[in-house]
PyMOL CGO cylinders between C-alpha atoms (Angstrom):
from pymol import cmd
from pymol.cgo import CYLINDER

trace = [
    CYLINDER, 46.97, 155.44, 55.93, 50.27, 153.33, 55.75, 0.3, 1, 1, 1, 1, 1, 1,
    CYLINDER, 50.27, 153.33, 55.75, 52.12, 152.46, 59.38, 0.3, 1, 1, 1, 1, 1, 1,
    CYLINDER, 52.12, 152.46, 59.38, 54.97, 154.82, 60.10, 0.3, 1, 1, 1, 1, 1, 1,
    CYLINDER, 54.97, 154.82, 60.10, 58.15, 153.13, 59.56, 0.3, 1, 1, 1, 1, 1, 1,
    CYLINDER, 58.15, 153.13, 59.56, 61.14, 154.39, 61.42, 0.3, 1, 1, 1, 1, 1, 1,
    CYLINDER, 61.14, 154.39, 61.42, 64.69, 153.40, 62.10, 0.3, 1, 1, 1, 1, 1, 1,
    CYLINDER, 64.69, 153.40, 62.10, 65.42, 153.60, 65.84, 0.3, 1, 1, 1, 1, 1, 1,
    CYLINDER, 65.42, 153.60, 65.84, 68.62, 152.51, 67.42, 0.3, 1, 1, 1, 1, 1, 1,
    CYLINDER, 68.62, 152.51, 67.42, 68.83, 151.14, 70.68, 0.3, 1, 1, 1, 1, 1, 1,
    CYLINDER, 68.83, 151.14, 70.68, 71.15, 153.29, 73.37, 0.3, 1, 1, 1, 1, 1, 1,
    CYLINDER, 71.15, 153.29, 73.37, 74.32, 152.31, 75.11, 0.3, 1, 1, 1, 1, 1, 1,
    CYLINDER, 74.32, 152.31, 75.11, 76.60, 153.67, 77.54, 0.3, 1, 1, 1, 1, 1, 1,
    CYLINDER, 76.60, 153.67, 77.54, 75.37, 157.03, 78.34, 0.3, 1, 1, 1, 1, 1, 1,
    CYLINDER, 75.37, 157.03, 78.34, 73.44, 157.54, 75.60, 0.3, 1, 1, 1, 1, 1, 1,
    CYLINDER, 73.44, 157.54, 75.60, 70.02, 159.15, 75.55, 0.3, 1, 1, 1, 1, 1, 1,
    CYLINDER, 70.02, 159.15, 75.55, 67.62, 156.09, 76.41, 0.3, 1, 1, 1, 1, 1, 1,
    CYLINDER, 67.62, 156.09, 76.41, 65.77, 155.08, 73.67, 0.3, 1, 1, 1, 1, 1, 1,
    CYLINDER, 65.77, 155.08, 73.67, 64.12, 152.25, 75.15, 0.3, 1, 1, 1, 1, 1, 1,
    CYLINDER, 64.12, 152.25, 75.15, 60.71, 154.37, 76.11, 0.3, 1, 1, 1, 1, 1, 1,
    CYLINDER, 60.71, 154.37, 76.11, 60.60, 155.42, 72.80, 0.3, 1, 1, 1, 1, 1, 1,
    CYLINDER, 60.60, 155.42, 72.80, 61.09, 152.44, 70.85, 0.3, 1, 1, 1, 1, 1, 1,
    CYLINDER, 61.09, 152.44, 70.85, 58.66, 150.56, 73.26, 0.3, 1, 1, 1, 1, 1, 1,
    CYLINDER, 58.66, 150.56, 73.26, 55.53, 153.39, 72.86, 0.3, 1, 1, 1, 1, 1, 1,
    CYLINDER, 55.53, 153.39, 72.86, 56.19, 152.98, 69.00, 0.3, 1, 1, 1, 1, 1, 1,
    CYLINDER, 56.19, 152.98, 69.00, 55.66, 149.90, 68.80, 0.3, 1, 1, 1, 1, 1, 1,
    CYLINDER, 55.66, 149.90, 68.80, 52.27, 149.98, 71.05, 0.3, 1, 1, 1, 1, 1, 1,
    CYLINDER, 52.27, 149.98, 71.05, 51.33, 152.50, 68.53, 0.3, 1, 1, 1, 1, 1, 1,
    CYLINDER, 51.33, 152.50, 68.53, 51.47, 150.30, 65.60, 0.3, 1, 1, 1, 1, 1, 1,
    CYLINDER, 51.47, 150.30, 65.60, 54.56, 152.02, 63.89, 0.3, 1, 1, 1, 1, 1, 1,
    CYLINDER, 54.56, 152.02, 63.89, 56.96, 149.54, 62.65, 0.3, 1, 1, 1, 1, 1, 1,
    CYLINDER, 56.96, 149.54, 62.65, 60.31, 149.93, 63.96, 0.3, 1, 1, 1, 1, 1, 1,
    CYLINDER, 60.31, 149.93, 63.96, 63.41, 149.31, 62.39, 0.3, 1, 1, 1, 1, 1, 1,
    CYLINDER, 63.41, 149.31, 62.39, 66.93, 148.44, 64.26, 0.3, 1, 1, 1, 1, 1, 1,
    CYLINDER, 66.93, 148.44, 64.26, 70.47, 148.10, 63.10, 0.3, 1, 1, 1, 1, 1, 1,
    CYLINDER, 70.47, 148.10, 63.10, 72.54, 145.01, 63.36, 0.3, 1, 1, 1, 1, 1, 1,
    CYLINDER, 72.54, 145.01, 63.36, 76.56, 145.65, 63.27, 0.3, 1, 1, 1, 1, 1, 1,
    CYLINDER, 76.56, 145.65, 63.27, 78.20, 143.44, 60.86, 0.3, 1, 1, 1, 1, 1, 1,
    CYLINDER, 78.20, 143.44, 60.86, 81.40, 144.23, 61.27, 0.3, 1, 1, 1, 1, 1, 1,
    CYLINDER, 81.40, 144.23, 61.27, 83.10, 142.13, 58.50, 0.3, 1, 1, 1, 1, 1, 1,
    CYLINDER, 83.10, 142.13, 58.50, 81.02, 144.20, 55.73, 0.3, 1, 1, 1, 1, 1, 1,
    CYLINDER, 81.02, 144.20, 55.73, 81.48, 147.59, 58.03, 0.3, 1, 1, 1, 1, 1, 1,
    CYLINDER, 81.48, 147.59, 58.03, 77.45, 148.21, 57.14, 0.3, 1, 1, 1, 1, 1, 1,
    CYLINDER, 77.45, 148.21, 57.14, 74.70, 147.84, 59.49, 0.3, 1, 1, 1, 1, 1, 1,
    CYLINDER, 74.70, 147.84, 59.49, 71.95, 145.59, 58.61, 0.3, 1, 1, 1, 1, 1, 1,
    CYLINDER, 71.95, 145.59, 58.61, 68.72, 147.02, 59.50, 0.3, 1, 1, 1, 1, 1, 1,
    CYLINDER, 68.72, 147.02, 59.50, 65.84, 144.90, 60.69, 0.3, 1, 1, 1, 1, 1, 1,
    CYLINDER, 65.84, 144.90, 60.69, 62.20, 145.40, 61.45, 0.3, 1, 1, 1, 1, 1, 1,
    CYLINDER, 62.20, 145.40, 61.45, 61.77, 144.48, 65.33, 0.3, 1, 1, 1, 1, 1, 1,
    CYLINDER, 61.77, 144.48, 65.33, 57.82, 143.53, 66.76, 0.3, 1, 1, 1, 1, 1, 1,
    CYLINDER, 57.82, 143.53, 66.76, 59.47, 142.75, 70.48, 0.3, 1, 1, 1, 1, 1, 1,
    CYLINDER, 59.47, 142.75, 70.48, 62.04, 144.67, 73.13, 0.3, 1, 1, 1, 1, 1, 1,
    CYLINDER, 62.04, 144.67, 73.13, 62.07, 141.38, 74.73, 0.3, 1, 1, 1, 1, 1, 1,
    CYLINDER, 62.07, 141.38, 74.73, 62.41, 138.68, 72.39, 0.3, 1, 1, 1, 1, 1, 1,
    CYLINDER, 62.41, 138.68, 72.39, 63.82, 140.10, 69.36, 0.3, 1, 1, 1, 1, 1, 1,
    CYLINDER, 63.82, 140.10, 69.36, 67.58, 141.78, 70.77, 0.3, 1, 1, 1, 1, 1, 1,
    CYLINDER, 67.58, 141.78, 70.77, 70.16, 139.87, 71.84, 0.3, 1, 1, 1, 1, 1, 1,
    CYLINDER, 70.16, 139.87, 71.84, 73.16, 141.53, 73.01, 0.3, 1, 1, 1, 1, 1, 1,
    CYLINDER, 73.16, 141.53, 73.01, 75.87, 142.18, 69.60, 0.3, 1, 1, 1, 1, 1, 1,
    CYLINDER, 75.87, 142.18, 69.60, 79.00, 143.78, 68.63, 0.3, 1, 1, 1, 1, 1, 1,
    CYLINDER, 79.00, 143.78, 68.63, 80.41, 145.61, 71.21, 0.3, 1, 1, 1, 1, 1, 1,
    CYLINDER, 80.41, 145.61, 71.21, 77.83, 144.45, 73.74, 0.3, 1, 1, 1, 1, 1, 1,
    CYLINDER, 77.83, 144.45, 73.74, 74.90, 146.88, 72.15, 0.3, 1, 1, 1, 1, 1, 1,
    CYLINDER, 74.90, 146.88, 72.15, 71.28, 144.88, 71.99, 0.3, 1, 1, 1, 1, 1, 1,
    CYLINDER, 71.28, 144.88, 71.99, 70.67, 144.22, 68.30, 0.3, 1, 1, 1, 1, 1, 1,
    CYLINDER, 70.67, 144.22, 68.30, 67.90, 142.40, 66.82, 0.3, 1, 1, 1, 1, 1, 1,
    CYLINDER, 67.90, 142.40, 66.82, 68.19, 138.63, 66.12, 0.3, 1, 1, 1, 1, 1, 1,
    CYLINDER, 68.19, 138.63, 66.12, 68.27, 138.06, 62.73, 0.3, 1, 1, 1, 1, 1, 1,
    CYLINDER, 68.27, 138.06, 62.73, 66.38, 134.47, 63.24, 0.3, 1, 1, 1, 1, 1, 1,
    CYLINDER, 66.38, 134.47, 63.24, 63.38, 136.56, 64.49, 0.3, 1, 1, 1, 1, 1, 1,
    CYLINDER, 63.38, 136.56, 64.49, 63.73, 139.60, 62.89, 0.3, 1, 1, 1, 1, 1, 1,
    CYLINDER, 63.73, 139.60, 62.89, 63.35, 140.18, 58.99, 0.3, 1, 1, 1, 1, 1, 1,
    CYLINDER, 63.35, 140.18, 58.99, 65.92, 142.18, 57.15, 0.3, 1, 1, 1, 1, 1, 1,
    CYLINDER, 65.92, 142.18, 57.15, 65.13, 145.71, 55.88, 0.3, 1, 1, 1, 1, 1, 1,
    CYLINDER, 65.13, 145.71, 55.88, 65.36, 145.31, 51.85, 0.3, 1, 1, 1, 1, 1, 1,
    CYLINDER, 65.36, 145.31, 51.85, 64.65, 148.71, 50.91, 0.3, 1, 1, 1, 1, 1, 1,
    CYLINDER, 64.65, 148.71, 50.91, 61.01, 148.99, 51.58, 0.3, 1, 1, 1, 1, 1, 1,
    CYLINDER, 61.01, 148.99, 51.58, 58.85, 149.55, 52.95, 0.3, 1, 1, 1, 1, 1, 1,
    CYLINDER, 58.85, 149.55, 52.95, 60.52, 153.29, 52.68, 0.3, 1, 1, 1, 1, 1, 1,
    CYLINDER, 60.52, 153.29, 52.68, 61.78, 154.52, 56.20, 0.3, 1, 1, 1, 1, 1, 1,
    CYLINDER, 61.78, 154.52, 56.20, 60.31, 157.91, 56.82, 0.3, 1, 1, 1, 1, 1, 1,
    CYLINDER, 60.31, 157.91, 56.82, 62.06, 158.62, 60.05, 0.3, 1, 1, 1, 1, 1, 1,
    CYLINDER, 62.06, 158.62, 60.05, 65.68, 157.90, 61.34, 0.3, 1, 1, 1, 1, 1, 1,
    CYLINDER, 65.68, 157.90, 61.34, 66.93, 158.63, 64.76, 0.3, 1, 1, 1, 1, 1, 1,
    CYLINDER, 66.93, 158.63, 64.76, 70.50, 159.15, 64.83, 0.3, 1, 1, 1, 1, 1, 1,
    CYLINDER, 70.50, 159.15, 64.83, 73.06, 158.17, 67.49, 0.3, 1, 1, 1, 1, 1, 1,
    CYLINDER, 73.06, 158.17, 67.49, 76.13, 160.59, 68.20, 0.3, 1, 1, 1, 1, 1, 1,
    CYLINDER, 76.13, 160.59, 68.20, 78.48, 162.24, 70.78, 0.3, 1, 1, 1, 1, 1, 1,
    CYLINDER, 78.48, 162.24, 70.78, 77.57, 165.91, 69.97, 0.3, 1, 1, 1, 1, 1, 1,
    CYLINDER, 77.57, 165.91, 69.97, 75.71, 167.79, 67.37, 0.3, 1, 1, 1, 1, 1, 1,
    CYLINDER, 75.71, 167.79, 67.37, 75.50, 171.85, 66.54, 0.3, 1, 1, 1, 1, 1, 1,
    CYLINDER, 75.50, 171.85, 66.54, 72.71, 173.66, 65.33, 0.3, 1, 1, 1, 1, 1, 1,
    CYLINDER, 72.71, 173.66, 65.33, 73.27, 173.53, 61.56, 0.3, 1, 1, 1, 1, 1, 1,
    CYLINDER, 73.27, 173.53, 61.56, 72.14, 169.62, 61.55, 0.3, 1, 1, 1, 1, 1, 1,
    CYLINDER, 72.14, 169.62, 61.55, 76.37, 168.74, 62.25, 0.3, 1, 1, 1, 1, 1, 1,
    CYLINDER, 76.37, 168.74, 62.25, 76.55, 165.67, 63.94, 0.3, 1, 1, 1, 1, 1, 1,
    CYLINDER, 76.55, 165.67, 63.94, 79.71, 163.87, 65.33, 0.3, 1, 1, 1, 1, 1, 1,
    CYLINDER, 79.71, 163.87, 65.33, 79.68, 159.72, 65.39, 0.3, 1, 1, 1, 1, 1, 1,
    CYLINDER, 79.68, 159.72, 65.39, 81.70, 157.82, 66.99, 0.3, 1, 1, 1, 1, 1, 1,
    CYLINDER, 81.70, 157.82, 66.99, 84.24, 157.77, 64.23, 0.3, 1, 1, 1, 1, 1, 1,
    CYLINDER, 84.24, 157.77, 64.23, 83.56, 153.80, 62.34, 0.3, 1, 1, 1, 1, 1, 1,
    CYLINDER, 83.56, 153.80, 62.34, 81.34, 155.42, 59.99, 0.3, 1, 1, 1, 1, 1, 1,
    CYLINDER, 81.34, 155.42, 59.99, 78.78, 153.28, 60.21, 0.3, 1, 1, 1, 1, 1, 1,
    CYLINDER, 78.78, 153.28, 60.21, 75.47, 155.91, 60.09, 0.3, 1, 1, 1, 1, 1, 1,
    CYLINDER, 75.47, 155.91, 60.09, 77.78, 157.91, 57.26, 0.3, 1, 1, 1, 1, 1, 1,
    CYLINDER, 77.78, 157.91, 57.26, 76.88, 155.03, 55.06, 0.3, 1, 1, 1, 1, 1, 1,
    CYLINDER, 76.88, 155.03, 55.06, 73.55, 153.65, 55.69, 0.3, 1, 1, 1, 1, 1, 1,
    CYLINDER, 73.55, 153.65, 55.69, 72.20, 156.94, 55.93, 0.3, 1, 1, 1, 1, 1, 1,
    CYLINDER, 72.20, 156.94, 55.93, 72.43, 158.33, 51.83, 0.3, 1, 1, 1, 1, 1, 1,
    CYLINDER, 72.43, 158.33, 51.83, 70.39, 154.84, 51.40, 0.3, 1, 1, 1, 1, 1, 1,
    CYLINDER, 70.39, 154.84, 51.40, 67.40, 156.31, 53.14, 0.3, 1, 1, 1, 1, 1, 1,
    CYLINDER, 67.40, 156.31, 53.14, 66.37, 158.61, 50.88, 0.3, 1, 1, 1, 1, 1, 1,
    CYLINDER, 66.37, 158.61, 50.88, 64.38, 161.90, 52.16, 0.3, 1, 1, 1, 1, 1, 1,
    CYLINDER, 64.38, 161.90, 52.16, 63.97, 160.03, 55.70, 0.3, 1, 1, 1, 1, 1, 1,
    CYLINDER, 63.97, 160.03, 55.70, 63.67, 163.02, 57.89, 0.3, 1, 1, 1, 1, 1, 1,
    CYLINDER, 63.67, 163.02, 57.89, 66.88, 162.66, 60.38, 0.3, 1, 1, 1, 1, 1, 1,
    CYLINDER, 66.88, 162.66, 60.38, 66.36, 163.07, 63.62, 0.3, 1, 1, 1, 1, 1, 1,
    CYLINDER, 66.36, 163.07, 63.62, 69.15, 163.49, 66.72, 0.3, 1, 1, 1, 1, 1, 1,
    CYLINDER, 69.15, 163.49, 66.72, 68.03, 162.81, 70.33, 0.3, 1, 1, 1, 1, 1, 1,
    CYLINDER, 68.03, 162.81, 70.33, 70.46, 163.72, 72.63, 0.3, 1, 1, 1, 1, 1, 1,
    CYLINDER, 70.46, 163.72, 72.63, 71.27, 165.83, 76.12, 0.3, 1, 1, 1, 1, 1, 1,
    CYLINDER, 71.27, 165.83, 76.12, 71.80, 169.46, 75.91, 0.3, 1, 1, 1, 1, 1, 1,
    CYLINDER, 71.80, 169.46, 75.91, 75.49, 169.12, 77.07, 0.3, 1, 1, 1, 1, 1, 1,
    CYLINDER, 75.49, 169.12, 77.07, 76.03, 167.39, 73.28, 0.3, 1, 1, 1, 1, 1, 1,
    CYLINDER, 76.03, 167.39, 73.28, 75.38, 170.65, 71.80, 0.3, 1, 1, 1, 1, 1, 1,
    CYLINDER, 75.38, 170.65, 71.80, 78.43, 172.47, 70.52, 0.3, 1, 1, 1, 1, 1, 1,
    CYLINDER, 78.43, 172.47, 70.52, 78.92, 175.79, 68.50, 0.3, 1, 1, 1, 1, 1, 1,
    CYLINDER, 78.92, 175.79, 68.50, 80.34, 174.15, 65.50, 0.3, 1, 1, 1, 1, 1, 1,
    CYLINDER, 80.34, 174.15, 65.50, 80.95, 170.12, 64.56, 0.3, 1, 1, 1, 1, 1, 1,
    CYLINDER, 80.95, 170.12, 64.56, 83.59, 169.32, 61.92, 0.3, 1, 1, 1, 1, 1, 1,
    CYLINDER, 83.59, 169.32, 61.92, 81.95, 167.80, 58.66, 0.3, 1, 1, 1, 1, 1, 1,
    CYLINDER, 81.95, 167.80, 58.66, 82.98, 166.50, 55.43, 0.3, 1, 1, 1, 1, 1, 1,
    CYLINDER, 82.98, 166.50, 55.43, 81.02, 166.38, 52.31, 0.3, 1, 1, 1, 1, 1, 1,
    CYLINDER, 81.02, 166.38, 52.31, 79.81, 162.82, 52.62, 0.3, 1, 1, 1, 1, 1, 1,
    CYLINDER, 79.81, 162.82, 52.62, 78.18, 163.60, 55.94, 0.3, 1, 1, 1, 1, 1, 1,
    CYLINDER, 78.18, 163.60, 55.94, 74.35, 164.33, 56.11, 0.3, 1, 1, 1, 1, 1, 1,
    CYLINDER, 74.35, 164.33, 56.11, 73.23, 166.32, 58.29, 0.3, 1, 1, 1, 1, 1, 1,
    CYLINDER, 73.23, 166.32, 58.29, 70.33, 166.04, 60.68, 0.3, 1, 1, 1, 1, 1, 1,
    CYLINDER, 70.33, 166.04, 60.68, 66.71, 167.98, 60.07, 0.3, 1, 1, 1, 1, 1, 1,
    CYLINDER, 66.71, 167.98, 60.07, 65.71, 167.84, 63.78, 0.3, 1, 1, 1, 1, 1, 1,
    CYLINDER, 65.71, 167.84, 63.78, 67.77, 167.80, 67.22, 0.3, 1, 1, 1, 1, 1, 1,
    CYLINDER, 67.77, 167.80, 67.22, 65.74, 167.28, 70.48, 0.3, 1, 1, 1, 1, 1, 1,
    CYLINDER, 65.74, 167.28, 70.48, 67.68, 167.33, 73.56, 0.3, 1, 1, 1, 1, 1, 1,
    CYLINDER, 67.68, 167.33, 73.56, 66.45, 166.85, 77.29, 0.3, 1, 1, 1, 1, 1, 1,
    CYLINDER, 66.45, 166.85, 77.29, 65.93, 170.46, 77.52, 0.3, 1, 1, 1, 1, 1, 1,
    CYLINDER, 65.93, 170.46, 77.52, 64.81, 171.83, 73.76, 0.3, 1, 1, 1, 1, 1, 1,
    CYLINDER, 64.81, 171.83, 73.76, 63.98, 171.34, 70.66, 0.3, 1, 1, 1, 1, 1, 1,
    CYLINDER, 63.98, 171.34, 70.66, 65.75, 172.80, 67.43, 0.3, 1, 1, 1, 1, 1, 1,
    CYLINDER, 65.75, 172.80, 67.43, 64.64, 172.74, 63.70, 0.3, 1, 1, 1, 1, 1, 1,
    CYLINDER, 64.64, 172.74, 63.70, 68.06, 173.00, 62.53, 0.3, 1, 1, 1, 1, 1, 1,
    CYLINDER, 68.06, 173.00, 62.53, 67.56, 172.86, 58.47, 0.3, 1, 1, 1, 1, 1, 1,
    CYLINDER, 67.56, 172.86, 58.47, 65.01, 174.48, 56.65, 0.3, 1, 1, 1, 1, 1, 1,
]
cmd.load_cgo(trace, "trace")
């Protein structure tokens, strides 16, 4: 069987931590995938990651990124199968709410039929988040207290 591949992100702020998760990944042998800001293009770059420690260096806006030196760039394959997305609140019809740059609105149609996942605290959850058309939404939300399928 192929290795997992999934796109992780690593928190900030208060953010739920991801750095538990992204460390018992890779101990598992799934290859993980972080983003890189590049805020000339307005993309992020992602890139496959094999250390915490020695592969992040702190980036835009202070966030731990993975040092491109060290870390290859994601071309398109091997095909992500999982993406965990970042946001400030999210509503149980896969809406999510970013923090406005539109940076996950446009590296997320180049994923294909990744399954989306939100991680988040149960305080992020609202009745209803505003969407347009170009946003996708997410298949899976698991906050601190539950876990909701939220498309079928």
């Amino acid at each position: 069987m192929a290795p997992v591949n999934v796109l992780s992100y690593v928190a900030f702020g208060t953010e739920f931590d991801t750095s538990t998760f992204n460390g018992s990944l890779m101990r598992d042998g799934v290859q993980v995938y972080l983003p890189r800001i590049d805020k000339a293009s307005r993309e992020l770059h992602v890139h496959r990651v094999t250390s915490l420690v020695d592969g992040l260096e702190p980036g835009t806006w202070g966030i731990l990124e993975p040092v491109p030196s060290r870390c290859p760039r994601w071309t398109g394959s091997p095909v992500i199968d999982l993406v965990l997305v970042p946001g400030v609140a999210f509503d149980l019809q896969g809406g999510r709410l970013g923090y406005g740059a539109g940076y996950y609105d446009r590296l997320l149609p180049g994923l294909g039929e990744a399954l989306r996942v939100a991680a988040a605290f149960e305080c992020q959850v609202v009745d209803v988040v505003p969407v347009d058309g170009h946003d996708l939404p997410v298949d899976i939300l698991i906050t601190d207290i539950d876990q909701y399928s939220v498309r079928s």
